[in-house]
N, C-alpha and C positions, 0 to 999 in steps of 0.2 A: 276179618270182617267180610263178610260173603253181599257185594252190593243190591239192593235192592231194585229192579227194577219193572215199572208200568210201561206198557207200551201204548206208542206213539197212535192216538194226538192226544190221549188222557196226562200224558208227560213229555211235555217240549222243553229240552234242555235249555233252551235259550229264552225261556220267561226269567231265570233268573239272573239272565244278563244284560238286557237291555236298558237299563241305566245304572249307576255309579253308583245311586243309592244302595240300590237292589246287591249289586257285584261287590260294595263291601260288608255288605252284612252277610253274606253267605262265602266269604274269602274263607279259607281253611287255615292261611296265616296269613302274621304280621309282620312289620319291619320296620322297630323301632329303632332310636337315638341309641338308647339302651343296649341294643345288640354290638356298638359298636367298638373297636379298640383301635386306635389310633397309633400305625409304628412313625416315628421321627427317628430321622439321623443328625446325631450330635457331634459336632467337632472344634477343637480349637487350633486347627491347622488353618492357612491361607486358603479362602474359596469359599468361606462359610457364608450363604446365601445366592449361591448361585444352583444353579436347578443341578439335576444329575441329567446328563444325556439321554440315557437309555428311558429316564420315566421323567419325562414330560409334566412339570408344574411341582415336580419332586424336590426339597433343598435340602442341602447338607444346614445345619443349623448352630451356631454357637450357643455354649449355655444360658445363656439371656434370652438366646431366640427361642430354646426350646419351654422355657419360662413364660416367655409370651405364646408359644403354641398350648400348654398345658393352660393357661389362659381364656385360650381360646374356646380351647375343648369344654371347660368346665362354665362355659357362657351357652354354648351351644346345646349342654347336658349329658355330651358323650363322656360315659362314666369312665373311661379307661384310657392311657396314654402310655406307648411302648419304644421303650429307647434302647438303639441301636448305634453304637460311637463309630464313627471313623478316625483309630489311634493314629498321631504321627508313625512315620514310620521308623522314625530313630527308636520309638518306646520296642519296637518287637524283636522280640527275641524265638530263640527254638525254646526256652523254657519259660516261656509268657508270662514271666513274675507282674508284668504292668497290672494282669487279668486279675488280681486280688489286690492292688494298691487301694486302700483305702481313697485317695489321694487322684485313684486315677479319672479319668473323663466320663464316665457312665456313673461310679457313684457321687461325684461333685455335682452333673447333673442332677440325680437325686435328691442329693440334698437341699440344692435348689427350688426344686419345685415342690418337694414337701413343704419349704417355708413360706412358699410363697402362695399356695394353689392344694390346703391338707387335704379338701376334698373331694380330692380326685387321685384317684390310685395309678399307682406308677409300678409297671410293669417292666422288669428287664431279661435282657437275654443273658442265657448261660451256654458260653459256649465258647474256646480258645482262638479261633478264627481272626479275629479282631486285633488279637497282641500277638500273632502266630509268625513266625517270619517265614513258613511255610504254606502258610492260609489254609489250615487245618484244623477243625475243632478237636483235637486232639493234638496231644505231645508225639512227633515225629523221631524215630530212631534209628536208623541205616534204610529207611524208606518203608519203617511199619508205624502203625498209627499204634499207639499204646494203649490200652484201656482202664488198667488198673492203676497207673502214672497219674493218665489223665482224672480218671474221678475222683483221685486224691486233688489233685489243680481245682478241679470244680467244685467241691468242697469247699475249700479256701474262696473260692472265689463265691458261691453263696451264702458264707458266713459277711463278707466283706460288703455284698451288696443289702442283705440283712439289718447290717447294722448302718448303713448309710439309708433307710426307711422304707426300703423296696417294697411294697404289699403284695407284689406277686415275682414270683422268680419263674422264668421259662427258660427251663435245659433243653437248650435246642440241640447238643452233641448226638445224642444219640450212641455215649458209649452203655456197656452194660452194666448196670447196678447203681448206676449214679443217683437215681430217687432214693432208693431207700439208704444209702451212705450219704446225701443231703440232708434228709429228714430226721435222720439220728442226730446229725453235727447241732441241726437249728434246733433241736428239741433240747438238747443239752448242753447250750450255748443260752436258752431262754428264749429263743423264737419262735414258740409253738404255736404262736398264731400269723406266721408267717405263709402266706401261701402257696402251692406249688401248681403250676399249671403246665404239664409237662407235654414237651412236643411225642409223645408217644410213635407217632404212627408217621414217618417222617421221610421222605422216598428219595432216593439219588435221581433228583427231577434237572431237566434240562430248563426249565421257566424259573431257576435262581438269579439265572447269567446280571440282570440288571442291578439286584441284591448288591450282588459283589462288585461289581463295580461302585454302589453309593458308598459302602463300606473300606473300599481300598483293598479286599483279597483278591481282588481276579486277579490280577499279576502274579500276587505274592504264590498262589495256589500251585503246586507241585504235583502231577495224577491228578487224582478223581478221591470223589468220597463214596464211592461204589464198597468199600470196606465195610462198613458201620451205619450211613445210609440202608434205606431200604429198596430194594428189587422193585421196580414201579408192574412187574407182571402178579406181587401175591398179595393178594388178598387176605385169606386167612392167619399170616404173620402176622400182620396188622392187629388183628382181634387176640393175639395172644400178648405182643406186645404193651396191649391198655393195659390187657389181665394183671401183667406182670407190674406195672406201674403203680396201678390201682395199690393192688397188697400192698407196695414200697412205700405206700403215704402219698401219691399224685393227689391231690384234692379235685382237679378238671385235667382232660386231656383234650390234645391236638393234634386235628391231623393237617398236614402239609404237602405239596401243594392243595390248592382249594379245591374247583372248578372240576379239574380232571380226575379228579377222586372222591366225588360226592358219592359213591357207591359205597366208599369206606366207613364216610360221615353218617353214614344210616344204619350200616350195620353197629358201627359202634354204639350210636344212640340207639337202638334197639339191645341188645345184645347186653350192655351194661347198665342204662339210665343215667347215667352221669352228666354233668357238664362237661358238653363236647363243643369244642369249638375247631374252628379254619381258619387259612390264611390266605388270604386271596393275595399270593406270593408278587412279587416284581414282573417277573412275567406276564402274570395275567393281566396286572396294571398296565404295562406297555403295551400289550397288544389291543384292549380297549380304547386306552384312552390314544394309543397313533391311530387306529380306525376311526375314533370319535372325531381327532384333529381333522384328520383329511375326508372329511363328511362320506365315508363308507359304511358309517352306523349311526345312528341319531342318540345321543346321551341317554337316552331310557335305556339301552343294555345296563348301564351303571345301576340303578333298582331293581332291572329285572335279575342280572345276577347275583346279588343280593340275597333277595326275595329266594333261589333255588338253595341257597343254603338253609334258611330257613328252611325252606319245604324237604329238605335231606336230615333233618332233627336238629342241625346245628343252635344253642345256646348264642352264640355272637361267634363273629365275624373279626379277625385283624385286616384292614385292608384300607390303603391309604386316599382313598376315596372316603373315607370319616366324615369330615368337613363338610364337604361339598355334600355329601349324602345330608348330614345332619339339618345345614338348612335348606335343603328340600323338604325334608318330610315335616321343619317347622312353618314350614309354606307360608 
């Protein structure tokens, strides 16, 4: 689009901003309930309801609490809700058998909240970290992360979450091949309408650090995920990565962190047209919402950044500001 412009004083930019009226009726977007996905942390260890440290208003939650969260959401209208467990730590192992227990903390939670809360879709993460006694979303081996091991593990563990009513499954490993070796398993398992929203584009970011603590890997964590992670300097990987997704059966892709990568977010959404979404990671949550605490920034950053994901093509947003977004914009 090559902009149009009259000059000045036949066209004064600012006729069209001088009231509220005027400035929403010519906004170029929007920023609904809608766009929302909601991650909670599930646990049935000692501590469940007390905040996390690192993110401020943040709770680890028991399955009843997240019962009443998916509650919540579906009062509010936020269409989507994403569970995240914190496993004991006796459940982990180096070969993370808990990560496909029918039986274990993420799919119980599921089946919870389908019975309680069917219309509102439940989102989980794929990804070994959780049951890992390495804290690696992969299967660790004299100190190399496995890839083929692993997407055999993550298989299993998408058929398990599958069948416990998940509507969206998000492979957050980022090993290689894992979409289209999911997509096969759930197609011929009977899950074809199972959907995948795959974290595609997904960067070895320093703004996890809070993450793993709500989750209980920061300890457990051995090196880095600089292996399988992506390089936060390329760019164009990023865009081969959807590419490669896409083929594999992704139904939406993700990229990750949010904020600091909205350059990604546009290319993608330009470049493919797909449902692209972000995730306005742990990090970025902390350092808003400790700026907002200690009155450094007034709570509108919480809509306006928002609002820039929208304006970067993003479809919705995972970001634990949900809630509190949601009844705002029900005003």
């Amino acid at each position: 689009m090559t902009p149009f412009h009259t000059p000045f004083p036949a066209l004064r930019f600012r006729r069209l901003r001088q009231s509220a009226a005027l400035r929403d009726l010519v906004a170029e977007e929007r920023l609904s309930v809608k766009d929302l996905i909601w991650p909670v942390f599930v646990t049935d260890v000692p501590g469940a309801d007390v905040e996390v440290p690192s993110m401020p208003g943040v709770v680890r939650r028991t399955v009843e609490g997240v019962v009443r969260a998916a509650e919540e959401a579906a009062g509010l209208g936020i269409p989507a809700i994403c569970l995240f467990p914190y496993t004991d730590p006796a459940l982990k192992t180096e070969t993370c058998e808990e990560a496909w227990s029918p039986d274990n903390l993420s799919n119980r939670a599921v089946r919870a909240i389908k019975a309680a809360v069917p219309e509102i879709a439940v989102m989980t993460d794929i990804a070994l970290d959780p049951y890992n006694a390495n804290g690696h979303d992969g299967i660790v081996r004299d100190g190399i992360i496995l890839n083929d091991e692993t997407v055999e593990a993550l298989v299993k563990m998408a058929l398990a979450q599958a069948e416990a009513g998940a509507d969206i499954l998000g492979p957050s490993d980022m090993m290689d091949g894992r979409i289209g070796a999911m997509r096969a398993a759930l197609e011929a398992a009977g899950h074809k309408d199972v959907t995948i929203l795959s974290y595609a584009a997904k960067y070895a970011s320093a703004f996890y650090g809070p993450f793993r603590d709500a989750v209980g890997a920061a300890g457990a964590l051995k090196g880095d995920k600089k292996t399988y992670q992506m390089n936060p300097a390329n760019a164009d990987e990023a865009l081969r990565l959807v590419a490669r997704d896409l083929a594999e059966g992704a139904d939406m892709v993700m990229v990750k962190p949010g904020m600091p990568y909205l350059d990604i977010c546009r290319a993608v959404k330009d470049s493919f047209g797909v449902p692209t979404f972000a995730y306005q990671v742990s990090g970025e949550y902390a350092m808003l919402k400790g700026a907002i605490l200690n009155g450094w920034v007034k709570d509108e950053v919480i809509l306006e950044s928002l609002m820039c994901f929208r304006r970067a093509g993003c479809d919705g947003v995972l970001t634990y500001f949900a809630p509190e977004v949601a009844r705002r914009l029900k005003g």
